[in-house]
MARBA-3410 file (N, C-alpha, C, O; in Angstrom, 1 decimal):
166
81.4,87.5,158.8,80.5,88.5,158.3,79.6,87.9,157.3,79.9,87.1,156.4 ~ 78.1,88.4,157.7,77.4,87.4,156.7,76.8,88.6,155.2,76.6,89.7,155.6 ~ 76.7,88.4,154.2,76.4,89.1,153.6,74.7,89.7,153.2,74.2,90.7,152.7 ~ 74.0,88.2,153.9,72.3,89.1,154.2,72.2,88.5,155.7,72.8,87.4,156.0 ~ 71.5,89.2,156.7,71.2,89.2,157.9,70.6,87.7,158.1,69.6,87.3,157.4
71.2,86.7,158.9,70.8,85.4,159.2,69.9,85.0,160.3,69.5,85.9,161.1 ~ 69.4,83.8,160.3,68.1,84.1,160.9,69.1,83.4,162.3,70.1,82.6,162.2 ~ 68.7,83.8,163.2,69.5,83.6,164.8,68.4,82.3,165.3,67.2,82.4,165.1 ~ 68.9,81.4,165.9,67.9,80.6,166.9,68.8,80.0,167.7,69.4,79.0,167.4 ~ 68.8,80.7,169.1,69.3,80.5,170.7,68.7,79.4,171.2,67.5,79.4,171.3
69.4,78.3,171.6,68.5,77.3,172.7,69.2,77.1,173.6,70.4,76.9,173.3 ~ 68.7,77.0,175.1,69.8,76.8,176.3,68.1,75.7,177.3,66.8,75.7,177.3 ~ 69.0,74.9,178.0,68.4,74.2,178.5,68.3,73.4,179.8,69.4,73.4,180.4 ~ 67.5,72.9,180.4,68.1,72.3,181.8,68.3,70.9,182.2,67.2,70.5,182.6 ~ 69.1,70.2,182.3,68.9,68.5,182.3,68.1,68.2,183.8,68.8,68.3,184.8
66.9,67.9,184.0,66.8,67.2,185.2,66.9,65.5,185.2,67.1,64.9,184.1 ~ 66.7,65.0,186.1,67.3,63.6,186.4,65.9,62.6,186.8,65.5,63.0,187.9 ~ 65.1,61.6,186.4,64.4,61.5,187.2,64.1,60.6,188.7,65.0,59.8,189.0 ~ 63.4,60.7,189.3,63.5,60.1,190.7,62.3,59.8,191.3,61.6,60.6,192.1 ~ 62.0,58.5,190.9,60.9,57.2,191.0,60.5,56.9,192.5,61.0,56.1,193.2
59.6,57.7,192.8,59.5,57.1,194.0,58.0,55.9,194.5,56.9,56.4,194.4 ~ 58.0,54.7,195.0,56.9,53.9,194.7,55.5,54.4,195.3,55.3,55.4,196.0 ~ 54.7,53.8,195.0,53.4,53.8,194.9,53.0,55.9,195.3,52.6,56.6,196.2 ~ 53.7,56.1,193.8,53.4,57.6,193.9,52.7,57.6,192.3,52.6,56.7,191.4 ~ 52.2,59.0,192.2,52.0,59.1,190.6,52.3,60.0,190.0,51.6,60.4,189.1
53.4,60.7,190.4,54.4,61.3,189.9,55.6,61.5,190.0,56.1,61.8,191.1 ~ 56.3,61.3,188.9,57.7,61.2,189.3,58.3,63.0,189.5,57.9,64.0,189.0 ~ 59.4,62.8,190.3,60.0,63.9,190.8,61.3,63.8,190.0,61.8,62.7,189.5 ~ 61.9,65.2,189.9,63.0,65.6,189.0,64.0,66.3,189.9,63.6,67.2,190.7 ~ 65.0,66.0,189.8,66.1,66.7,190.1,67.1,67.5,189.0,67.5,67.4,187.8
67.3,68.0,189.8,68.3,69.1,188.3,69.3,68.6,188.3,69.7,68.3,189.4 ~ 70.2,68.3,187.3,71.4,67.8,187.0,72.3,68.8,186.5,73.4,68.8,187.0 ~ 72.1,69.5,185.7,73.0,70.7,185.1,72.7,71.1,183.6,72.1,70.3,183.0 ~ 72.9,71.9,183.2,73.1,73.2,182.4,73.9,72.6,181.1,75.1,72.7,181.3 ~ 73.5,72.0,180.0,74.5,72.0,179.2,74.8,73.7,178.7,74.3,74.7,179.1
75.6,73.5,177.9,76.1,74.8,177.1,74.9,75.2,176.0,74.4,74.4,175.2 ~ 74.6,76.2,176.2,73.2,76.8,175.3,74.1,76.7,173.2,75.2,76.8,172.8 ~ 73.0,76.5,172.7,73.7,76.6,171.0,73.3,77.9,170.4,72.5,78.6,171.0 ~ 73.8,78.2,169.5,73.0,78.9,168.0,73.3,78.2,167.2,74.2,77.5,167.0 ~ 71.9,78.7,166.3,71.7,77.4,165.1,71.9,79.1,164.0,71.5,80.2,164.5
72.2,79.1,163.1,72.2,80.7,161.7,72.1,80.1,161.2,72.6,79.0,161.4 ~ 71.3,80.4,160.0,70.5,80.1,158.6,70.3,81.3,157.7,69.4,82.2,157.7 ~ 71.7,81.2,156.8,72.1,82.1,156.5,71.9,82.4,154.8,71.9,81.3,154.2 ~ 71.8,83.3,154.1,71.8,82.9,152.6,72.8,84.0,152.1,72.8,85.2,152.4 ~ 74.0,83.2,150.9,74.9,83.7,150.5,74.6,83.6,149.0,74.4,82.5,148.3
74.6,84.9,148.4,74.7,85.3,146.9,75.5,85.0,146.0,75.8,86.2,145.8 ~ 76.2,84.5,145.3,77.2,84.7,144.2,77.3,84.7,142.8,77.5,83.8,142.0 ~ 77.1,86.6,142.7,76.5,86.7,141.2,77.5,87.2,140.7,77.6,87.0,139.5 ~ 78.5,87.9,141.4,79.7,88.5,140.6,81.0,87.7,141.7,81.0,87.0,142.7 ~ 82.1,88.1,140.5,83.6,87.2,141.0,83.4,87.2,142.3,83.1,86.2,142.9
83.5,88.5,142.9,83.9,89.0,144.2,83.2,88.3,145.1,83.7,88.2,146.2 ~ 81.8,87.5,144.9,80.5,87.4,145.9,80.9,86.2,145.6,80.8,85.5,146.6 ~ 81.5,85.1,144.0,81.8,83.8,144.4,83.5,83.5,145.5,83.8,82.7,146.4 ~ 84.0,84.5,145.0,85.1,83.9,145.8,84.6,83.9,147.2,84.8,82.8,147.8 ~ 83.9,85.1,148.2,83.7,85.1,149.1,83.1,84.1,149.7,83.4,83.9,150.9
81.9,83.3,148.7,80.9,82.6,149.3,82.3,81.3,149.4,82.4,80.8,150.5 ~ 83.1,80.8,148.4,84.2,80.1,148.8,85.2,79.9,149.5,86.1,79.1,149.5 ~ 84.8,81.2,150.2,86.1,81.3,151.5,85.5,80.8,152.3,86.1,80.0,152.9 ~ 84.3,81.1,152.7,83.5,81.2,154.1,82.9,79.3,153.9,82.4,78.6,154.8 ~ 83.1,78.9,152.7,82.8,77.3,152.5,84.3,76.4,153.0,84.4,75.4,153.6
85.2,77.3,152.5,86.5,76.6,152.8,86.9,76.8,154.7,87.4,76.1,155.5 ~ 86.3,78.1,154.9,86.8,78.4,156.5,85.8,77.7,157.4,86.2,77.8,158.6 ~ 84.5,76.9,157.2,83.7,76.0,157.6,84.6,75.2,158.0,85.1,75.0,159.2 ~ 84.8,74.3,156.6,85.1,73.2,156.6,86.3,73.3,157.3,86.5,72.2,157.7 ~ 87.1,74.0,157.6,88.7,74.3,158.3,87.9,74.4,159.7,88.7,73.6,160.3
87.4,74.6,160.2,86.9,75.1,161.5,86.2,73.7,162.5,86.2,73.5,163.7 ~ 85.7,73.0,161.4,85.6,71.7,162.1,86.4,70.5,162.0,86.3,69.3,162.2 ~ 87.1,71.1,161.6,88.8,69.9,161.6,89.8,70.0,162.7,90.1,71.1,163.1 ~ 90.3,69.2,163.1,91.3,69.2,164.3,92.8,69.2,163.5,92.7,68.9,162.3 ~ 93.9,69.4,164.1,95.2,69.6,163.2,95.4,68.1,163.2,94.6,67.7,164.1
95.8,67.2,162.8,95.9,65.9,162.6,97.3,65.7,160.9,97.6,66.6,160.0 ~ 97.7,64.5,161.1,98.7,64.4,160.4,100.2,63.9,160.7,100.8,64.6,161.6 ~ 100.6,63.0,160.2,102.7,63.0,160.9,103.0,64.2,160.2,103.6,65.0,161.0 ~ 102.6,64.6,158.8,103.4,66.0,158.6,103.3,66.9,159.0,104.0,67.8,158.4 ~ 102.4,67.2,160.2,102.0,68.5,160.9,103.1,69.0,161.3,103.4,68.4,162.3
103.9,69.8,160.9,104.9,70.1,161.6,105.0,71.8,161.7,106.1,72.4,161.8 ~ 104.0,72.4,161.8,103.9,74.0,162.2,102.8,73.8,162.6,101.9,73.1,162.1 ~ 102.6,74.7,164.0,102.1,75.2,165.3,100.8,75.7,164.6,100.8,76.6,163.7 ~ 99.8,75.1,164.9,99.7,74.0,166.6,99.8,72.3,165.8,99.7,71.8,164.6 ~ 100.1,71.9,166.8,100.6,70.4,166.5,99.6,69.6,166.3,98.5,70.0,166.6
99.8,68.5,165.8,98.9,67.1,165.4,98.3,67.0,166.4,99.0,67.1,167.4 ~ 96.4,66.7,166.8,96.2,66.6,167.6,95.5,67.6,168.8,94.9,67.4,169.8 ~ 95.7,68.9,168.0,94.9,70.1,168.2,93.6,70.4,167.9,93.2,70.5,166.8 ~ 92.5,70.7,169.2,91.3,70.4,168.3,90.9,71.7,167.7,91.3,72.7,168.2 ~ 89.8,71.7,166.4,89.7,73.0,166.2,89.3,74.0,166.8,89.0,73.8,167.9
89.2,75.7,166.1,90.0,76.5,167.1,88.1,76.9,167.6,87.0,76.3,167.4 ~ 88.5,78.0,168.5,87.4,78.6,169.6,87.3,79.9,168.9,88.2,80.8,168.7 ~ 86.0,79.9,168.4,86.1,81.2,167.7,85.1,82.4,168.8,84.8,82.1,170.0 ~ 84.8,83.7,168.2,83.9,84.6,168.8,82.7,85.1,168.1,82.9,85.7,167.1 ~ 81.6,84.9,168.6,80.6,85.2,167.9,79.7,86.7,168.7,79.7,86.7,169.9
79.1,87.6,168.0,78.8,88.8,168.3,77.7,89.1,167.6,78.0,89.7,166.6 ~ 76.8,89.1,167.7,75.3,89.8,167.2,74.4,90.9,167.9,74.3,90.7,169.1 ~ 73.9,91.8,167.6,73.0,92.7,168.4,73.4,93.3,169.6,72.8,93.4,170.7 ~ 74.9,93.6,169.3,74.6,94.3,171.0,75.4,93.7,172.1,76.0,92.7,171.9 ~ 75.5,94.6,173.3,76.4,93.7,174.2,75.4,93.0,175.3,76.0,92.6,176.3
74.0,92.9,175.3,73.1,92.7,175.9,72.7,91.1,175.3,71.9,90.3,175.9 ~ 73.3,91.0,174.1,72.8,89.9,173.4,73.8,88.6,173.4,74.0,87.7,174.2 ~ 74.4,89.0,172.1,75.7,88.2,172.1,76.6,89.0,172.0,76.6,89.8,171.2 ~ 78.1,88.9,173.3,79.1,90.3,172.9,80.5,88.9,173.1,80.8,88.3,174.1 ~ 81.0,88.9,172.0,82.4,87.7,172.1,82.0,86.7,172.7,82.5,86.5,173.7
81.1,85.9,172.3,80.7,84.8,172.9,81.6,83.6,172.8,81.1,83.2,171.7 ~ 82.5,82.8,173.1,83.5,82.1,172.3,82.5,80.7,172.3,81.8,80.2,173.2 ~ 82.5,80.3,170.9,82.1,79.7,170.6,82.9,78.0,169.8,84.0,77.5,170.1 ~ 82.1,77.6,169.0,83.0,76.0,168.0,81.9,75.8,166.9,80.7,75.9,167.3 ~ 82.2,75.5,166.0,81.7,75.2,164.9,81.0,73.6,164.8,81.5,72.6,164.2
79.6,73.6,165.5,80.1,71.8,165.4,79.4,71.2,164.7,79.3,70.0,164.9 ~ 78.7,71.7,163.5,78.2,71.5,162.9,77.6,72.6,161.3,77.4,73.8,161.4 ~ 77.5,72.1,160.3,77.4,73.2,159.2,77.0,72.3,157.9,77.5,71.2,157.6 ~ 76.0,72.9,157.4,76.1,72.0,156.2,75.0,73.5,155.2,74.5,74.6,155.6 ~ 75.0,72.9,153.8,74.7,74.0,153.1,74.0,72.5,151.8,74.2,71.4,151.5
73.0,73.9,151.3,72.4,73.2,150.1,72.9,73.7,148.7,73.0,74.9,148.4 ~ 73.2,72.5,147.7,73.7,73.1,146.5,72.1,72.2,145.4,71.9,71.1,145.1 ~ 71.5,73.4,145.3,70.2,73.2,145.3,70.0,72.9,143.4,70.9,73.4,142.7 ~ 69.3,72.4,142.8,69.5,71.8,141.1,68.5,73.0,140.4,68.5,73.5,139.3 ~ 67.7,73.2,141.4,66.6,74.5,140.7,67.5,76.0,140.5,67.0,77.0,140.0
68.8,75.9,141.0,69.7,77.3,141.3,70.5,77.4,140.2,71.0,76.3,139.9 ~ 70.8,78.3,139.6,71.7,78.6,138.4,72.8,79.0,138.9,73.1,79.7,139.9 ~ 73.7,78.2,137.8,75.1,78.4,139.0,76.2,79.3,138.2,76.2,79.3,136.9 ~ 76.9,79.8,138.8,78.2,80.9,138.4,79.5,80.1,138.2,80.0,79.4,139.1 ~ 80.2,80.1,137.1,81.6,79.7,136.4,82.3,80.9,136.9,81.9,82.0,136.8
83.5,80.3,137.5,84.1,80.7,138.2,86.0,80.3,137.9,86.2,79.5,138.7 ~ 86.8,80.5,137.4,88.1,80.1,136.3,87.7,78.8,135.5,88.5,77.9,135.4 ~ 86.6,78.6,134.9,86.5,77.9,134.2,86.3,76.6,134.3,86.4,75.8,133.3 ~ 86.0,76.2,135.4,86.3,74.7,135.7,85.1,75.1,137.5,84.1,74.3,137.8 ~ 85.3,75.9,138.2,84.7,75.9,139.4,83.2,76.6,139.6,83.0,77.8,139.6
82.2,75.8,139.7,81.1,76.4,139.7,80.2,76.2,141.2,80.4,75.2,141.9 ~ 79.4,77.2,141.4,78.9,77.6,142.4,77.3,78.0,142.6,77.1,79.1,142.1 ~ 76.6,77.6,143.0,75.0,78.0,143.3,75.1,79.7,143.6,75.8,80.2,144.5 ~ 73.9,80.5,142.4,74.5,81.7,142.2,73.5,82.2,143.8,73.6,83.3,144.4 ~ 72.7,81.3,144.1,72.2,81.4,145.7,72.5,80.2,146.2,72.3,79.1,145.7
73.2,80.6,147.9,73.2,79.0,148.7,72.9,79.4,150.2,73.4,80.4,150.7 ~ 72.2,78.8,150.7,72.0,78.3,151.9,72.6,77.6,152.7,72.8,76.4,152.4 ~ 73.1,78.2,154.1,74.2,77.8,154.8,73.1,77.9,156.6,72.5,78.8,157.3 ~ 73.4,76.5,156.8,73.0,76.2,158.3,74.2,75.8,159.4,74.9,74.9,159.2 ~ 74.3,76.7,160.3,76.0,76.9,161.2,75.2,76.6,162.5,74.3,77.3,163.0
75.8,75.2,163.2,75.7,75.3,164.4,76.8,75.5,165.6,77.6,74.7,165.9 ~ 76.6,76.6,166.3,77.4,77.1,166.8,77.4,76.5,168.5,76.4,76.7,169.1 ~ 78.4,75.8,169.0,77.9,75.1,170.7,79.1,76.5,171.6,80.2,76.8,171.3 ~ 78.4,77.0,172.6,79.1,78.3,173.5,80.1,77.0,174.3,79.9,75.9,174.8 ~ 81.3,77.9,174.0,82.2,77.2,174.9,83.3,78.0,175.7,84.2,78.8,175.3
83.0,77.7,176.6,83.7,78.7,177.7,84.5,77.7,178.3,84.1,76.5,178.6 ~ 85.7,78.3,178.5,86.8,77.8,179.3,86.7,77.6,181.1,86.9,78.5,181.9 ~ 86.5,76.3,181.5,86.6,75.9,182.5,87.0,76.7,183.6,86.3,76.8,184.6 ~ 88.4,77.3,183.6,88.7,78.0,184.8,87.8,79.3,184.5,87.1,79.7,185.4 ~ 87.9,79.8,183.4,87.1,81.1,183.4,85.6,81.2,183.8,85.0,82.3,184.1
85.1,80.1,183.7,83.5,80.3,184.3,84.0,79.7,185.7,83.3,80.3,186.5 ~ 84.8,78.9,186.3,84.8,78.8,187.4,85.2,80.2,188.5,84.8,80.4,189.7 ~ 86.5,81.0,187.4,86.7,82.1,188.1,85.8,83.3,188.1,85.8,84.2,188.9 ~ 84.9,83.3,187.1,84.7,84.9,186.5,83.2,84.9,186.5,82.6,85.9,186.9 ~ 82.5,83.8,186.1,80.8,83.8,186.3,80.4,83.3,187.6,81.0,82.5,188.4
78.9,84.4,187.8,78.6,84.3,188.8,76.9,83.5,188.7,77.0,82.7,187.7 ~ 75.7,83.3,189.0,74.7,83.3,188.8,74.3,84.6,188.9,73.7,85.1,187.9 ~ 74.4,85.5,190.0,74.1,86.8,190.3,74.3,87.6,189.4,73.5,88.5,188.9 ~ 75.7,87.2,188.8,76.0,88.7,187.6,74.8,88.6,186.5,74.1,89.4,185.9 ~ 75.0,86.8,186.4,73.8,86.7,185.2,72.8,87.2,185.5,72.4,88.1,184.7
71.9,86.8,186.4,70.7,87.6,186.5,70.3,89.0,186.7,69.3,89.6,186.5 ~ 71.6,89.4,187.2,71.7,91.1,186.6,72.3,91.3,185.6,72.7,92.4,185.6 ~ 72.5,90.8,184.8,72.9,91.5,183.1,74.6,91.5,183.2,75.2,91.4,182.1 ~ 75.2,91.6,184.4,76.2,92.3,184.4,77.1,90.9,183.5,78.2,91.4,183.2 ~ 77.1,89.6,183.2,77.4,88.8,182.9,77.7,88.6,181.5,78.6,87.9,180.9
76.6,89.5,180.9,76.4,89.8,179.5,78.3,90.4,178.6,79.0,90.1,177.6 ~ 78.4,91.5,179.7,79.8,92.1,179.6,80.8,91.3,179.3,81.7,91.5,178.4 ~ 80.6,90.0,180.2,81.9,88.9,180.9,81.8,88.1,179.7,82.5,87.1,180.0 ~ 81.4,88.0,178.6,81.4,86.9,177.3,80.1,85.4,177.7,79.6,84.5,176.9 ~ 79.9,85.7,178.7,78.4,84.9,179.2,77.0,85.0,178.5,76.5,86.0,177.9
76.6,84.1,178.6,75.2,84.0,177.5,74.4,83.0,177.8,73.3,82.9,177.2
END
């Protein structure tokens, strides 16, 4: 949950391949495939009172957890050493737009800006009383499930929108 409305930017794309053929003057493309479409959020978080620093420090802490895989010999509670991080769901505007889209965190970084006045927080923890947060989000859908469940057809009728497709 973001606490002001973030700016959304969808990119999905098509790999073609190219294919040289002589004494021509244009080369020909073949399609190769579809990577997985991203979202980029550019988001801005407040923290003027306790409440708005702790929060902006959760969502800094659950970043940084979200692009970590479980790793360690002391891993010893589920999921095991070795687990990559988790698949989350993302949902914006609608079921026409994004509706449970499962997604991964693969990228995130934020500015702790020197022009920004910052909030003390138990005395020792301080925080930009505004920060700016860039989330790149890559769609990832489970193998069997787009091989069982997506269609091209549903997509181009909408009806795909339903199925966590995007």
């Amino acid at each position: 949950m973001f606490p002001f409305h973030p700016d959304i930017t969808y990119s999905a794309s098509a790999n073609y391949s190219p294919y040289d053929m002589t004494h021509t003057n244009y080369t020909f493309h073949a399609y190769r495939n579809s990577p997985s479409p991203s979202i980029q959020l550019n988001t801005t978080f407040a923290s003027t009172t306790t409440d708005e620093v702790e929060y902006t420090l959760g969502v800094l802490h659950f970043l940084r957890s979200v692009t970590k895989m479980f790793f360690g010999k002391n891993q010893t509670s589920a999921p095991v050493a070795g687990t990559p991080p988790p698949v989350l769901e993302f949902s914006a505007f609608g079921q026409q737009q994004f509706n449970q889209i499962p997604v991964v965190v693969s990228n995130f970084s934020t500015t702790y800006d020197s022009n920004v006045d910052l909030k003390l927080l138990d005395g020792d923890t301080q925080i930009p009383v505004m920060m700016n947060m860039f989330i790149q989000l890559t769609i990832q859908q489970n193998p069997a499930r787009q091989k069982e469940v997506f269609t091209t057809s549903d997509f181009i009728s909408g009806r795909a929108y339903q199925e966590k497709f995007v």
